[in-house]
C-alpha positions, -999 to +999 in steps of 0.1 A: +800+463-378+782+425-372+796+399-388+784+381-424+760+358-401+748+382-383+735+404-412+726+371-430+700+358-395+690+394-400+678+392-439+661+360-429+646+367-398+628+395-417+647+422-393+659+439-426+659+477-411+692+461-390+711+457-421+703+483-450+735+500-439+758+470-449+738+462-485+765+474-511+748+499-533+745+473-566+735+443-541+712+416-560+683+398-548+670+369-569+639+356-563+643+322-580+614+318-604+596+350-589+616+378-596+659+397-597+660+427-579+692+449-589+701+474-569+699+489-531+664+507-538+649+480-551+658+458-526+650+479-500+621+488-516+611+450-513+617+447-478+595+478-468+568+454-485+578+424-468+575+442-435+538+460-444+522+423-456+547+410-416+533+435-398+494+417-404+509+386-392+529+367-364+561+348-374+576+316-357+603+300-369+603+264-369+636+258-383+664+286-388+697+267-400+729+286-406+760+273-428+786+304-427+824+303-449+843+334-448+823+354-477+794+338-478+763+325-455+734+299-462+702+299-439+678+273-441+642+281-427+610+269-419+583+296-406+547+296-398+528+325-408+495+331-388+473+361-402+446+380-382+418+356-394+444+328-376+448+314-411+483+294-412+504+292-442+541+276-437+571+280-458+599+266-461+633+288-476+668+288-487+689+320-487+725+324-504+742+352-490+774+363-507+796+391-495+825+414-506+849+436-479+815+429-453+791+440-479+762+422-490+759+418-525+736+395-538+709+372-521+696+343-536+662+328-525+645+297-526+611+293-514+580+271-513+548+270-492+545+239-477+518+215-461+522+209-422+523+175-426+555+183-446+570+196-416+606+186-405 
């Protein structure tokens, strides 16, 4: 079984296949100011979408920042986004992962696009 970090740097490196199997069925994924999730299927179902709009695209992450306690993980991100059209978008993120007996249940995301000239 990886460790809290490990399926957290999953989640937020958008390799969420890696980790279904340690969601805990009622796990919770708010969107802050988008959207709450409630539940393994919808999260999962979210994730499938994530990856279908990832696969158009390359990822690089500029910044990936992890804080990790004993239940609970915190990844700060920067990522560049370049579609087929080489169009760039960055954005910058905040994820709160907490976890019960080494299950996540419930993600909490921040997220904003960002100019490059905002760059760290």
């Amino acid at each position: 079984m990886p460790t809290i970090q490990q399926v957290a740097e999953a989640f937020s490196s958008h390799r969420f296949t890696e980790i279904y199997d340690f969601m805990h069925p009622q796990v919770e994924w708010t969107l802050v100011g988008v959207a709450r999730l409630e539940g393994i299927d919808q999260v999962r179902a979210a994730c499938e979408r994530s990856l279908a709009q990832l696969e158009r695209m390359t990822t690089q992450f500029l910044r990936f920042k992890t804080i990790a306690g004993p239940d609970a993980v915190a990844i700060d991100t920067v990522a560049k986004y370049v579609d087929a059209k080489w169009q760039r978008s960055f954005v910058r993120s905040c994820d709160i992962y907490e976890f019960t007996q080494g299950y996540l249940t419930a993600i909490t995301s921040y997220t904003a696009a960002i100019e490059p000239e905002d760059l760290p």
